[in-house]
C-alpha positions in Angstrom: 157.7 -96.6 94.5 154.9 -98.0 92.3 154.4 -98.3 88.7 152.5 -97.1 86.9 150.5 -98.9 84.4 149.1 -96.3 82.4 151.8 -93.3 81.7 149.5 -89.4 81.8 152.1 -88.7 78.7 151.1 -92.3 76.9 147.6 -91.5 77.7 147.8 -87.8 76.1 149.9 -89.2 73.2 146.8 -91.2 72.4 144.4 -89.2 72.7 145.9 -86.7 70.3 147.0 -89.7 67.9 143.7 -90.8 67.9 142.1 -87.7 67.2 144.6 -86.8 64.2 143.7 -90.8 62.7 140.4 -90.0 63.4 140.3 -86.9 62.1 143.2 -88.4 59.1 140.7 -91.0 58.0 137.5 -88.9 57.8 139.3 -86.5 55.9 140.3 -89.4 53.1 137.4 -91.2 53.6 135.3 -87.4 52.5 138.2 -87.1 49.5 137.1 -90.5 48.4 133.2 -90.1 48.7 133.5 -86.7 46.6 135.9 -88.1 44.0 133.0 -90.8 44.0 130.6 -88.8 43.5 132.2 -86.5 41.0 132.9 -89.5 39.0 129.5 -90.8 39.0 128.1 -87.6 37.5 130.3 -87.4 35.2 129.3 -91.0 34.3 125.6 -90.0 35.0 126.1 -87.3 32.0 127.6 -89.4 29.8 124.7 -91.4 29.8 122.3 -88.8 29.4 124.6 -87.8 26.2 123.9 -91.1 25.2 120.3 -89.9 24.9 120.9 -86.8 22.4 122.5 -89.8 20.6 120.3 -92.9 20.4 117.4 -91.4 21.3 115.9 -90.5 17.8 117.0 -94.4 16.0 115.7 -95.7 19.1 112.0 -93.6 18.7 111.8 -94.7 15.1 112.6 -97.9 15.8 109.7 -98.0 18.3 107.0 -95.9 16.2 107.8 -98.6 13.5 107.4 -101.3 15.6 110.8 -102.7 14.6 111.7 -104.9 17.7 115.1 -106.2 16.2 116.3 -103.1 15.6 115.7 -101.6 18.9 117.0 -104.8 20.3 120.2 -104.4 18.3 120.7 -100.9 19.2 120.2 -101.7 22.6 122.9 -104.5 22.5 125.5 -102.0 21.0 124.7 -99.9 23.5 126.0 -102.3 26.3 129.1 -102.8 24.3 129.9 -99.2 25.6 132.7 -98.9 28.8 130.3 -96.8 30.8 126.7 -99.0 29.8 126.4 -102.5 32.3 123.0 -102.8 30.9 119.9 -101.5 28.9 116.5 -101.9 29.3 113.8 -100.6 26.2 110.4 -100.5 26.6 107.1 -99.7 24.2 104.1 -97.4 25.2 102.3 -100.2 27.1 105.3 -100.7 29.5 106.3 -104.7 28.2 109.5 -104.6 27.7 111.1 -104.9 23.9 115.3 -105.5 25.4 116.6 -106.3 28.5 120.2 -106.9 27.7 123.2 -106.8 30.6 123.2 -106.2 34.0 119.5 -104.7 34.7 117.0 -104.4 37.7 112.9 -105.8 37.0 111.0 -102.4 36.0 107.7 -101.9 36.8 105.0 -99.5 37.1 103.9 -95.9 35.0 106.1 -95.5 31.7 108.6 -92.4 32.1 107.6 -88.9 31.3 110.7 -87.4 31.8 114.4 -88.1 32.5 114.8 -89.9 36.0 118.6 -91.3 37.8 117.7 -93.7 40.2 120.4 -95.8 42.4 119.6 -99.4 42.6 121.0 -102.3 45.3 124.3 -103.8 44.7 125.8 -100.5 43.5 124.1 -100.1 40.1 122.3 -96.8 39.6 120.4 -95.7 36.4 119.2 -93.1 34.2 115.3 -93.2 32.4 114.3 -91.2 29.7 111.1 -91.1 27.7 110.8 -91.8 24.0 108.9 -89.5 22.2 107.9 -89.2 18.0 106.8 -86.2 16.7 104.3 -86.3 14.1 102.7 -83.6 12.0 103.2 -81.1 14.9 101.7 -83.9 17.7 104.0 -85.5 20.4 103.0 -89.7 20.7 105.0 -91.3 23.8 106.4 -94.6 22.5 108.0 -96.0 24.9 111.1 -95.3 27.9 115.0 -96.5 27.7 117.0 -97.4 31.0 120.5 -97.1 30.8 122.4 -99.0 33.4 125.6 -98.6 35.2 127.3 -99.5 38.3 129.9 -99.1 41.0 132.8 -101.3 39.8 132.6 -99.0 36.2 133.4 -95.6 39.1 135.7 -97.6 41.0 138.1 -98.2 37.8 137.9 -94.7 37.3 139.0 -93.8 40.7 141.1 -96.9 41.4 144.5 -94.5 41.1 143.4 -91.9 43.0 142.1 -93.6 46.0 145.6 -95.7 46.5 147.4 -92.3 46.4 144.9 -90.9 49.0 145.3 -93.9 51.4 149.5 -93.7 51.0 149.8 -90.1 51.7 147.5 -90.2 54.8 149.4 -93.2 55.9 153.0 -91.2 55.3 152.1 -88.4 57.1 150.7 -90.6 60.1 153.9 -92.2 60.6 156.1 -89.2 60.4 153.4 -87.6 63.1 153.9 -90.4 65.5 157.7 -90.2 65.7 157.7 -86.4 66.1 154.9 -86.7 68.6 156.8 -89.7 70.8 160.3 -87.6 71.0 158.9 -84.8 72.1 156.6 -86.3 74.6 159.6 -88.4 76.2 161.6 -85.7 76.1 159.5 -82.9 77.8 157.0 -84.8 80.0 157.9 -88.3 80.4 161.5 -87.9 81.9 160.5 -84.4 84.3 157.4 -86.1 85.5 159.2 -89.6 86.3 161.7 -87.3 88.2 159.1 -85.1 90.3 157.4 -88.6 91.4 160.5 -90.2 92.5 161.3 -86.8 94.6 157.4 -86.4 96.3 157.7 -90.4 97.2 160.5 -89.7 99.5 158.5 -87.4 101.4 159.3 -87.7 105.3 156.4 -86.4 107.4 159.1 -86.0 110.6 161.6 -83.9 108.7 159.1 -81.7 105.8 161.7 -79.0 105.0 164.4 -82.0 103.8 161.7 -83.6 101.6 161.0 -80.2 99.5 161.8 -80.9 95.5 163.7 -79.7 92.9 162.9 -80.0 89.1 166.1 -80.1 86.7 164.3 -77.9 83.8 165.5 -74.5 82.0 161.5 -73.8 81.0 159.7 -71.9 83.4 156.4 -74.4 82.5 153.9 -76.2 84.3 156.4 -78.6 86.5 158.6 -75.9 87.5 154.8 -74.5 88.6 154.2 -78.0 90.5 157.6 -77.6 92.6 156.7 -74.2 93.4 153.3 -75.5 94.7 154.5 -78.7 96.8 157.1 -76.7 97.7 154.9 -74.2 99.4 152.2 -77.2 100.8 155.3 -78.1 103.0 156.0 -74.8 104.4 151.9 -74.5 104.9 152.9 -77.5 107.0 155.4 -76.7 108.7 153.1 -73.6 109.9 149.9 -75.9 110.7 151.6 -78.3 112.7 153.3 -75.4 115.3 149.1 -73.8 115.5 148.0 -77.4 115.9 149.7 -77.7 119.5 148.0 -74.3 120.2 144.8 -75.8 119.0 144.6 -78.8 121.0 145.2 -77.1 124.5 142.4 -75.0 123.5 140.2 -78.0 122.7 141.0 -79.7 125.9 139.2 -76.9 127.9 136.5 -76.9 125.5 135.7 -80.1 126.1 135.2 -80.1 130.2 132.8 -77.1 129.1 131.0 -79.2 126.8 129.7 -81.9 129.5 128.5 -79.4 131.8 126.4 -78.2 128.6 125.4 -81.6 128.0 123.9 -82.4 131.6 121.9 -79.7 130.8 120.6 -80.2 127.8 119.9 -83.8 128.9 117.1 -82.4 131.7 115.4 -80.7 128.5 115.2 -83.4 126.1 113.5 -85.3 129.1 111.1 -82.2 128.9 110.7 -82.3 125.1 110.0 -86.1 124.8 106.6 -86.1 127.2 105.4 -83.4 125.0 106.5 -85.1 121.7 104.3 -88.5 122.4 101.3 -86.5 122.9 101.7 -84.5 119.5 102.5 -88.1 117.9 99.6 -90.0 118.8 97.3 -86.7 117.3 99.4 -87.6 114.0 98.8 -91.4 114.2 95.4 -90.6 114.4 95.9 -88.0 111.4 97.4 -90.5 109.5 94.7 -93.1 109.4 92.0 -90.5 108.2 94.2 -89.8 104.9 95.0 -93.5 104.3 91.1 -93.5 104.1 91.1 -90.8 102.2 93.6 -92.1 99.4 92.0 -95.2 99.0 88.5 -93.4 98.1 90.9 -91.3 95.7 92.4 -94.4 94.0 89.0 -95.7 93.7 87.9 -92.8 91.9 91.5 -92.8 89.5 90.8 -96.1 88.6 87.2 -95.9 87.5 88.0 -92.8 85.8 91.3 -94.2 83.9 88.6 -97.4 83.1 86.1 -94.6 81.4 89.4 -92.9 79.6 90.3 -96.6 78.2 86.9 -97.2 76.5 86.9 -93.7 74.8 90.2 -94.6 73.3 88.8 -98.0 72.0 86.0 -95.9 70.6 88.1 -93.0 69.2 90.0 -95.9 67.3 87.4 -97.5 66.4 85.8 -94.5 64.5 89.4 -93.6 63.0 89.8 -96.7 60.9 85.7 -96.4 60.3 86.8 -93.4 58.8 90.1 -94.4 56.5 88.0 -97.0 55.7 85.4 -94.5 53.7 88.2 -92.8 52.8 89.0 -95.6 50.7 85.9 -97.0 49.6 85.5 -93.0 48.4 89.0 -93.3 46.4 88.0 -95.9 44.7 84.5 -94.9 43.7 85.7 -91.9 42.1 88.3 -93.5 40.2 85.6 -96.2 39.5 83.7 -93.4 37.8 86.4 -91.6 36.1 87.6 -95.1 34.3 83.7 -95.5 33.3 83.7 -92.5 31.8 86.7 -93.4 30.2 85.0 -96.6 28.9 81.8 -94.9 27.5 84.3 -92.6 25.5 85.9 -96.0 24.5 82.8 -97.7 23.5 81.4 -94.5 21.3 85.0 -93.8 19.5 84.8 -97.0 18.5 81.9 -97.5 16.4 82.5 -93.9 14.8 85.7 -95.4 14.0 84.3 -98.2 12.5 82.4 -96.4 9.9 85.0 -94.0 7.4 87.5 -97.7 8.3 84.3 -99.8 6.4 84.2 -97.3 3.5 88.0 -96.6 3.1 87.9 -101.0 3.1 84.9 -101.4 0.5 86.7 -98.6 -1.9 90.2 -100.3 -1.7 88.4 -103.4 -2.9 86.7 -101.2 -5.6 89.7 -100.2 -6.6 91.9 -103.7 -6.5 89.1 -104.9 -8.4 89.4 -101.9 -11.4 93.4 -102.9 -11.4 92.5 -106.3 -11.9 90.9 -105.7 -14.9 92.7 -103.1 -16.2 95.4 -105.6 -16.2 93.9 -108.7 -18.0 92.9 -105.9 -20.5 96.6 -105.0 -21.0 97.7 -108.7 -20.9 94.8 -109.5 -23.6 95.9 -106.6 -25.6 92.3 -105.2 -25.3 93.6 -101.7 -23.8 91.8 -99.0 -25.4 92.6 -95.0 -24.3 88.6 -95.1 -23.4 89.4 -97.7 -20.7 92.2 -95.5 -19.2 90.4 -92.3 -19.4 87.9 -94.0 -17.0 89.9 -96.0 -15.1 91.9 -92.9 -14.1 88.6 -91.0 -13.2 87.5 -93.5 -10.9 90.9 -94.4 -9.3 91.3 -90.6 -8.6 87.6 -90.7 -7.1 88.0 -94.1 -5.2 92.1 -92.4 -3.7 90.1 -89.0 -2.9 87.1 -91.4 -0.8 89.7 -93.1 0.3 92.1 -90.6 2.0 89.1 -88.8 3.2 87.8 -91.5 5.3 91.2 -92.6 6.6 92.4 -88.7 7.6 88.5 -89.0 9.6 89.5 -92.3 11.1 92.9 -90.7 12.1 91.6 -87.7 13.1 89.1 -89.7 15.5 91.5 -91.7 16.8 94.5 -89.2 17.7 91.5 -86.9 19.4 90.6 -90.1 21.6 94.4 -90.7 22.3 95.3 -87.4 23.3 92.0 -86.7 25.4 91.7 -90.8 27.1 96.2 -90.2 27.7 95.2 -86.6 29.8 92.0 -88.2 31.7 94.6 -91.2 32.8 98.2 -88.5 33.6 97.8 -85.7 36.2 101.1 -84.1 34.1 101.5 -80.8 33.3 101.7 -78.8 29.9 101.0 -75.8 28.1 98.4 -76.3 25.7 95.7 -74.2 23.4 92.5 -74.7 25.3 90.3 -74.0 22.2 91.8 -76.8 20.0 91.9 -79.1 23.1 87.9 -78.3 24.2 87.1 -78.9 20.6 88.9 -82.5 20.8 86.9 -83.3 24.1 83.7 -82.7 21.4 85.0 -84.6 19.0 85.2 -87.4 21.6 82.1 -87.1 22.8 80.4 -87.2 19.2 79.7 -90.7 18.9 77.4 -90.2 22.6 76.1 -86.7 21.3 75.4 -87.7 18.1 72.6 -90.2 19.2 70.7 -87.1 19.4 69.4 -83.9 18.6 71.2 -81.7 21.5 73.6 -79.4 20.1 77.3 -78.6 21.8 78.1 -75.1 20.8 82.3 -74.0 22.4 83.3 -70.6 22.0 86.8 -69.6 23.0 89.7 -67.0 22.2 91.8 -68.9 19.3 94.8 -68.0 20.8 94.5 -69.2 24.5 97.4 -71.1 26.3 97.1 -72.6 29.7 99.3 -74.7 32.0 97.9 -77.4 33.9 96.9 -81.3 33.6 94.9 -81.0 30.5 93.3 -84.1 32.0 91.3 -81.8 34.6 89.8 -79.7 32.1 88.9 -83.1 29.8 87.2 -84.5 33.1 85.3 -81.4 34.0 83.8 -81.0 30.5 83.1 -84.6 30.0 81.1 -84.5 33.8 79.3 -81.5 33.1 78.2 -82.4 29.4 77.4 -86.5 29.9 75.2 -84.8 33.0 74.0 -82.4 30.9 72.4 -85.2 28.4 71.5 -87.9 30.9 69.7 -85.5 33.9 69.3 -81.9 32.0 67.8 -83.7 29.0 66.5 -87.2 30.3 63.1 -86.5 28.9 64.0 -84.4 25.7 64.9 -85.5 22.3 66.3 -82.0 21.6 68.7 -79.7 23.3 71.2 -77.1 23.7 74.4 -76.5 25.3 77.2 -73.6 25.3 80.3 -73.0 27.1 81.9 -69.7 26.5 85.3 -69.5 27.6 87.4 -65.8 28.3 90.6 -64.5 30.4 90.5 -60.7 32.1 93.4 -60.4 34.4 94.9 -63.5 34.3 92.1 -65.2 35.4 90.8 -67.9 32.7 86.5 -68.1 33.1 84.5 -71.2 31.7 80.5 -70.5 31.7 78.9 -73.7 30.6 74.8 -73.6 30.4 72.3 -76.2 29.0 68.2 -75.3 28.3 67.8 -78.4 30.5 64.9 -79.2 32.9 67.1 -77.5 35.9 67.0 -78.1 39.5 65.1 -77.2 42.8 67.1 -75.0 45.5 67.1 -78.0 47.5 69.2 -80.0 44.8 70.9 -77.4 44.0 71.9 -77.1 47.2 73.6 -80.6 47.4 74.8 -80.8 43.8 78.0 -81.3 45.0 78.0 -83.4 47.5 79.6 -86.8 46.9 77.1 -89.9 46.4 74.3 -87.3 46.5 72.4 -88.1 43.1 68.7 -88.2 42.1 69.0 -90.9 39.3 70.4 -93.4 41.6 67.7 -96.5 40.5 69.1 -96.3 37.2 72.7 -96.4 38.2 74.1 -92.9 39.3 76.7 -93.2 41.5 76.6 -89.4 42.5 80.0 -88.5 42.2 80.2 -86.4 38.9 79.9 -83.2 40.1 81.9 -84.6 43.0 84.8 -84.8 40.9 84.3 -81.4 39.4 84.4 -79.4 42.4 87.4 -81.3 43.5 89.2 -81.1 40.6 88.3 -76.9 40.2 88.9 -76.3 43.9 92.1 -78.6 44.6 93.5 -79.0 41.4 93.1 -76.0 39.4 93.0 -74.1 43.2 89.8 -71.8 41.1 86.0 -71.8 42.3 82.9 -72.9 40.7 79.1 -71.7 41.1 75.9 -73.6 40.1 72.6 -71.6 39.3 69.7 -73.6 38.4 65.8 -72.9 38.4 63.1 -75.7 37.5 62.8 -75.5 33.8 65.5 -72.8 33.1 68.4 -75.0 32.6 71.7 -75.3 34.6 74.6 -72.8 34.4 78.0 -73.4 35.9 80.8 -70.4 36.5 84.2 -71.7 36.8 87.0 -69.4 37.4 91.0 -70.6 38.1 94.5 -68.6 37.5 96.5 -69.2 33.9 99.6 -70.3 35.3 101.0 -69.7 32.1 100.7 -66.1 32.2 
């Protein structure tokens, strides 16, 4: 009898060990990962506790400029179990400490908290640093906290060796119980059944029939039964074979009278058979003529199909490439209207900062002598009276000009911060459309033209307050260089109201207006009629894409020659 190599019961045993390891070790391997991940969380909270903590010393120390402060908070902050590293940062993004285990930041400062996982196993949390002062938010700067995978895998270390050992226990025990019952039930029968069928004697069938030494009424008692029954089936077939084969015999001698008959027809068929073939041969060479006009006509076409493509290409990346030229021509435009604000804020700055500077000197110089007066014994009550009078007037010039300087230059913060972050947040749009003016003074002022806002005192919307700063700034620097390019004197109004939930801004100047045909392409991009001296036409470009796509609201134009230009702008207050 022959061996053989690979046992069905070994084989089966396998399979189902294999599938319970398999199934074993995914299992542990998924207990791992989530006691992995719940420990990271954890850790990932802890952090962000850390915020409520060092968050405020870490803002002051920022506002204040104090770099060795932050830098030693920053250290003690790595001298914590769960902190590998710590990265602090000031408003312009240069960083102030990098101490411990850390990645290179780049790119925007952080607006809000961010956890980011990093290569290496060293994941992060980012959170913004913000000082509140006199009811105003000022971003100062972002922290990073670092930590990594060797801080969760201390945590874990315990409960991952007890994982492994109980899964490896309750393999072992599985593979005994599995074996015994396996030899026991299916390896011994089956090894007797085979040695029985081998002995099989095709002369003498009913002495090789077999018998299965079990007390279950299973699957090999079910086999006997079956071979069993094969042999009797054989016994049967062999006694109607004999019958069979006289019957054949005679069947046979019919057969080759049949077959000298049908050889007389096939002699018949075959004449008529060449004559239908050479009509196909002939058949045949007319469509190989055909099919090669066809491929003719397949390959000249798939040649005109190939150039198209090349075109159709061609006129894509034509495309992306105006795309991009476009992308950056509007931003182009938004950073030089960023600059004019820039230049203008600048020298209004310059101005209550000269005065508040000429009437500290003023003052430093009264001190002066008020002191050698004291030293010299020569201080009369005369001399204090009017020192005191004029300190008190020089401190009152003095804090006036300064809250002006301060007052220009938080307006030009908040409004240049919204033109340069697409972020959302609730604001009053009155106060914020009346910084916008403010901003705009130093270019407004140049003139005679008049800005005149009216809006509810009370109204809140929520959106990118840098949309609403771009669209006024287009429509009013448009305003004074095309509406008024030839008037020394002008006026402009935008009256602002909500029905319904719907917030509508109607802006109008007194300007020189436009013709229906330039009205008609006031918003197309790079259209402009003052393109010698510089226009780049994209203004009102901007506008309409920031109302339409932005704000997802519509805007109107209505113009005459010499009536002026009105704009209707309508968009939903998310806020309500």
């Amino acid at each position: 009898m022959a061996t053989v190599k690979t046992g069905l019961s070994r084989k089966l045993l396998t399979r189902v060990l294999s599938v319970y390891f398999i199934l074993t070790l995914l299992v542990t391997i998924g207990q791992i990962f989530t006691e992995y991940l719940s420990t990271k969380n954890h850790i990932e909270s802890e952090l962000q506790t850390l915020k409520n903590t060092f968050a405020e010393s870490l803002t002051r120390a920022n506002w204040e400029l104090n770099k060795v402060q932050a830098r030693v908070i920053a250290e003690g902050l790595t001298k914590l179990p769960i902190v590998e590293g710590v990265q602090v940062r000031d408003e312009n993004g240069d960083l102030i400490a990098d101490d411990g285990q850390t990645i290179p930041v780049s790119g925007p400062p952080v607006q809000s908290g961010i956890k980011q996982d990093h290569p290496g196993g060293i994941f992060s949390y980012s959170f913004p640093l913000v000082f509140e002062f006199s009811g105003r938010q000022s971003y100062v700067g972002d922290v990073t906290l670092y930590s990594s995978f060797d801080i969760i895998l201390s945590r874990i270390e315990v409960g991952i060796f007890f994982l492994i050992g109980n899964a490896i226990v309750k393999t072992a025990f599985l593979v005994f119980l599995f074996m015994t019952a396996f030899k026991r039930m299916l390896s011994e029968p089956l090894s007797e059944l085979t040695e029985q069928m081998t002995s099989f004697d095709p002369e003498y069938p009913e002495e090789s029939k077999v018998k299965v030494t079990t007390d279950d009424d299973n699957e090999l008692r079910l086999l006997q039964q079956s071979f069993n029954q094969v042999i009797d089936d054989l016994i049967s077939s062999q006694s109607k074979l004999k019958g069979v084969q006289k019957a054949l015999t005679q069947a046979n001698k019919k057969l080759d009278d049949q077959n000298l008959i049908l050889e007389q027809e096939v002699a018949k068929k075959t004449a008529s058979l060449s004559q239908i073939m050479l009509d196909l041969e002939q058949q045949k060479d007319e469509l190989i003529a055909n099919q090669r006009e066809l491929r003719q006509e397949n390959e000249n076409r798939q040649y005109i199909e190939d150039e198209l493509r090349k075109r159709n290409s061609e006129l894509a990346k034509n495309m992306e490439m105006m795309n991009l030229i476009k992308e950056q021509l509007v931003e182009s435009e938004r950073m030089a209207s960023l600059g004019g604000l820039v230049a203008g804020i600048a020298h209004d700055v310059n101005t209550p900062i000269g005065v508040s500077v000429t009437a500290a000197s003023y003052l430093q110089e009264r001190i002066d002598a008020l002191n050698t007066a004291y030293k010299e014994k020569a201080l009369s009550g005369k001399k204090m009276t009017t020192f005191i009078e004029e300190a008190g007037q020089t401190a009152e010039l003095l804090m006036s000009n300064l809250n002006r300087a301060s007052e220009l230059v938080a307006s030009f913060k908040q409004v240049a911060v919204d033109q340069t972050s697409e972020a959302e947040r609730l604001f009053n749009l009155n106060t914020y459309l009346h910084e916008i003016l403010l901003s705009l003074q130093p270019t407004i002022k140049k003139s005679r033209h008049k800005v005149s806002i009216s809006c509810p005192l009370d109204l809140e919307i929520l959106c990118a307050p840098g949309v609403i700063a771009q669209i006024t700034t287009n429509m009013i620097i448009n305003s004074l260089v095309h509406g008024f390019e030839d008037r020394d004197e002008g006026h402009i109004t935008l009256n602002v109201s909500e029905q319904n939930g719907y917030v509508t801004m109607d802006y109008r100047d007194d300007g020189k207006g436009m013709t229906k045909k330039a009205l008609n392409h006031l918003f197309d991009a790079f259209y402009t009629t003052n393109r010698d001296k510089g226009g780049s036409g994209l203004g009102t470009h901007i506008v309409y894409n920031l109302v339409t796509q932005t704000l997802n609201g519509t805007i109107e134009a209505q113009s005459e020659p010499g009536k002026g230009l009105r704009y209707i702008i309508r968009f939903l207050n998310k806020h309500q």
